[in-house]
C-alpha atoms as one frame of an Amber mdcrd trajectory, in Angstrom:
protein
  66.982 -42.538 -61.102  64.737 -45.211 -62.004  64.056 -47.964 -59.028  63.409
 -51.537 -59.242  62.223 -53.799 -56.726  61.605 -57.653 -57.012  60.108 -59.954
 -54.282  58.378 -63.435 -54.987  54.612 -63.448 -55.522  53.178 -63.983 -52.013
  49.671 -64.723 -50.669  47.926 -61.494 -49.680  51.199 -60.233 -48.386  51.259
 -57.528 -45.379  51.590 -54.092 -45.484  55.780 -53.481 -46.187  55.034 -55.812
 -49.546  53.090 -53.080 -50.542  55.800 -50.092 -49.376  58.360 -51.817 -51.464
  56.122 -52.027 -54.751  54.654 -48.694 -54.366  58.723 -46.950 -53.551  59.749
 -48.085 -56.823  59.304 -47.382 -60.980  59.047 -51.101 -61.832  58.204 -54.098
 -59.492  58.737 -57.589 -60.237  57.078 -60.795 -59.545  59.990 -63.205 -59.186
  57.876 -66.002 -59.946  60.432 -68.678 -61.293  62.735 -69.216 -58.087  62.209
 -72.317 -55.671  58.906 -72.119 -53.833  59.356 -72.466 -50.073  55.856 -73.930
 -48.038  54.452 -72.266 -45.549  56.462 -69.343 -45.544  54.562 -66.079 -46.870
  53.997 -68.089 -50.268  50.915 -69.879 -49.626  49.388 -68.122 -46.426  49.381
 -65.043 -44.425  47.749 -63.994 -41.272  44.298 -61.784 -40.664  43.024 -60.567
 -37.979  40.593 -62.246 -35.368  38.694 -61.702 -31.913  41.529 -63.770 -30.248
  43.938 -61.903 -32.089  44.839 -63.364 -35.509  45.198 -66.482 -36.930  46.813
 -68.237 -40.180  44.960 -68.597 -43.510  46.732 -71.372 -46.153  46.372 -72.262
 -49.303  47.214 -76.495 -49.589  49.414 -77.013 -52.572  50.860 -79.999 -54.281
  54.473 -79.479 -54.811  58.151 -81.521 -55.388  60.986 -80.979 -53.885  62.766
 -78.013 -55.977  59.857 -76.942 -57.606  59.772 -73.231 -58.927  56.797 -70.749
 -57.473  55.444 -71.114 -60.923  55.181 -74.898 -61.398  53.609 -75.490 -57.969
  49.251 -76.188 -58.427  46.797 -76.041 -56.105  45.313 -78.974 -54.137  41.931
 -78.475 -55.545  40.626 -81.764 -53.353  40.385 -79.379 -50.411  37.639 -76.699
 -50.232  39.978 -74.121 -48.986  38.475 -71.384 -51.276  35.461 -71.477 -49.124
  37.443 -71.877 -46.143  38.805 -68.164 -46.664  35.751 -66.782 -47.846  34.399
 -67.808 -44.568  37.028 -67.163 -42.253  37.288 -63.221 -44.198  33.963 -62.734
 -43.815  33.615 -63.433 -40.257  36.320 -61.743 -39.208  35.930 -58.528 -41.342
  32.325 -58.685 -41.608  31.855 -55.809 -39.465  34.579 -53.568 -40.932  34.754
 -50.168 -41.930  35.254 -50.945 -45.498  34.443 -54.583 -45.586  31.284 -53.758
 -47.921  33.092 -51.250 -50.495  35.716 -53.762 -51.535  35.089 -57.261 -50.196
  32.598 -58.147 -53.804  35.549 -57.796 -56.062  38.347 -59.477 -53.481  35.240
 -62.124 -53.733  35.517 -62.353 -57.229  38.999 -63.556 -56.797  37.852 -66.780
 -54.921  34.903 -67.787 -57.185  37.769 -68.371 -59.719  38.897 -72.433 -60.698
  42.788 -71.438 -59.786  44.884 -74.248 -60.600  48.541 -72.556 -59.803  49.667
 -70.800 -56.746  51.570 -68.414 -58.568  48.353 -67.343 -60.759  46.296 -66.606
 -57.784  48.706 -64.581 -55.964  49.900 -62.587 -59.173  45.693 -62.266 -59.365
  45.442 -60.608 -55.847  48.967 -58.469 -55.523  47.179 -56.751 -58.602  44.114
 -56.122 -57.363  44.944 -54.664 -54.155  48.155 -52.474 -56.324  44.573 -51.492
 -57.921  42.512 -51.122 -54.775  45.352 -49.058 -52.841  46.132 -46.858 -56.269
  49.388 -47.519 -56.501  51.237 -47.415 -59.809  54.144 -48.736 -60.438  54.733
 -51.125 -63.525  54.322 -54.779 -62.893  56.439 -57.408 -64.609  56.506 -61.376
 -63.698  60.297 -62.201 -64.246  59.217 -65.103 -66.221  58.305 -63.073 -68.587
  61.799 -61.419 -69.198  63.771 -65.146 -70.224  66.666 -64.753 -67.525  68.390
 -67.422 -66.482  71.155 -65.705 -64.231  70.934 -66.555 -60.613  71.304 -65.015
 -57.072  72.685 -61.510 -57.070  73.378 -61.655 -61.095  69.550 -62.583 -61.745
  68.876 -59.425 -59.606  71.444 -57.558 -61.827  69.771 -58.539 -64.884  66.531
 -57.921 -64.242  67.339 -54.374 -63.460  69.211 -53.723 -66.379  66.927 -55.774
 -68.874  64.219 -52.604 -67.477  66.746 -49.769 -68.164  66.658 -49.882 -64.336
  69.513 -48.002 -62.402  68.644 -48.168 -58.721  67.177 -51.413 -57.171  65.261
 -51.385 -53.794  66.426 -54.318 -51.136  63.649 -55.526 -48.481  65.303 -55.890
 -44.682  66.440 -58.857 -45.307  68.573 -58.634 -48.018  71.783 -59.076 -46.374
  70.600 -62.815 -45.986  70.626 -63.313 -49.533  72.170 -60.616 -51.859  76.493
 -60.132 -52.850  76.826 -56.534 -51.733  79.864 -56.017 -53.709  78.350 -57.298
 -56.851  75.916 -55.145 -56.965  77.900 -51.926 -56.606  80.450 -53.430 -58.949
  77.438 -53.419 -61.638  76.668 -49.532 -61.307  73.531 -50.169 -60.134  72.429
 -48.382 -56.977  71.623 -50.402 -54.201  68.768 -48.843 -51.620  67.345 -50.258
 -48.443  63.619 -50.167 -47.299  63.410 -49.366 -43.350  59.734 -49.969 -43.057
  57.670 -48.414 -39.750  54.574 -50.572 -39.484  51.747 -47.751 -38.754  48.909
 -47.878 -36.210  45.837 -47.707 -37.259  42.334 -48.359 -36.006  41.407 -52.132
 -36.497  38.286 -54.364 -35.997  38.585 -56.032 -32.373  40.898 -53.414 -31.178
  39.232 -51.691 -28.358  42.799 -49.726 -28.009  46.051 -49.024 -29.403  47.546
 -51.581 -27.041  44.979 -54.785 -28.634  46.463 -53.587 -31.775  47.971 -56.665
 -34.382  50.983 -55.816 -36.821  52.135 -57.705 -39.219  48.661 -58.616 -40.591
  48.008 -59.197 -44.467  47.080 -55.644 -46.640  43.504 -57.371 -46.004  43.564
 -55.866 -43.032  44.764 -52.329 -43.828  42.474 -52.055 -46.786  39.399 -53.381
 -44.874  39.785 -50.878 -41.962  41.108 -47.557 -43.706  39.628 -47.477 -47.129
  40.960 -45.114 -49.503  43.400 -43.608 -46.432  45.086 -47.204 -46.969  47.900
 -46.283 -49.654  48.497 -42.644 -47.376  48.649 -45.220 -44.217  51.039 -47.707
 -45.829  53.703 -45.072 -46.486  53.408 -42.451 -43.678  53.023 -44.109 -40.557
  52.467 -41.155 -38.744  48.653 -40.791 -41.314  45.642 -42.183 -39.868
């Protein structure tokens, strides 16, 4: 069976992201749907001393715009902002040496579309974590199909005959349709591990739900093990 999963291209998205790329043959970016602001599009959360805090990226978008279409506000210094704001907070990581020069890189970059930066940094932590399942960006593939159908397409435009749902894909996906189209329809369940993380004095201080900044800057090259065995640290 070969498995497909697609999820929009999000900024440095948290650790089930990950799960769901790394679970499946082919992953795509679904880069040419409606962008939705601050959501998981254009920010994320990290980890601080208070306990964690938000990290955006300002964009200048319409009304209906796809993820694609929507640019950067480059008026506002914000790649600085999260340099800083990384570096203070991770500074004193574990890891935060091995692999913060080449998520540095990233920043020191003249990005001009959202979509382009978060494409840029989904596939450098896929890289960091070793993960390695295909990537395609469903712009790419010329579908113009939408909802459930789009979904349906994709899969089958891969030679695809399983595709992987996130939680919370009751809220958006025809059920029926996509067992009427032979393809397999699978579920991901994801347990958010424990691990040990900076300003944690104990497992109780610990902060789910963080981006895979925060996995990655704590656990190394245990990160990928961590991600998909909870019960690994």
């Amino acid at each position: 069976m070969r498995v497909c999963s697609i999820h929009q291209p999000q900024y440095l998205p948290w650790l089930g992201y990950f799960d769901k790329i790394a679970r499946a043959d082919v992953f795509v970016l679904l880069d040419n749907v409606q962008f939705k602001k601050n959501e998981w599009q254009n920010r994320n959360r990290i980890r601080n001393a208070q306990g964690w805090q938000w990290i955006t990226v300002p964009v200048l978008h319409d009304h209906g715009q796809l993820i694609n279409e929507v640019r950067l506000n480059v008026t506002v210094d914000w790649r600085q902002q999260h340099v800083r704001s990384i570096e203070q907070n991770y500074g004193k990581a574990p890891f935060f040496k091995e692999y913060w020069p080449r998520i540095r890189a990233i920043y020191s970059r003249d990005w001009l579309t959202l979509a382009d930066l978060n494409i840029a940094l989904v596939k450098l932590f896929i890289e960091i974590l070793g993960i390695r399942t295909r990537i395609v960006t469903a712009s790419a593939l010329n579908i113009t199909s939408v909802k459930t159908q789009r979904l349906i397409d994709i899969c089958r435009a891969l030679e695809c005959d399983a595709y992987l749902a996130g939680a919370g894909g009751a809220d958006y996906m025809d059920f029926d349709l996509m067992r009427s189209s032979g393809i397999t329809l699978q579920s991901q369940a994801y347990q958010h591990p424990v691990y040990p993380q900076v300003w944690s004095r104990a497992e109780a201080d610990f902060q789910p739900f963080m981006s895979i900044l925060d996995l990655v800057m704590n656990c190394g090259d245990k990160s990928l093990g961590i991600l998909k065995d909870p019960g690994i640290q």
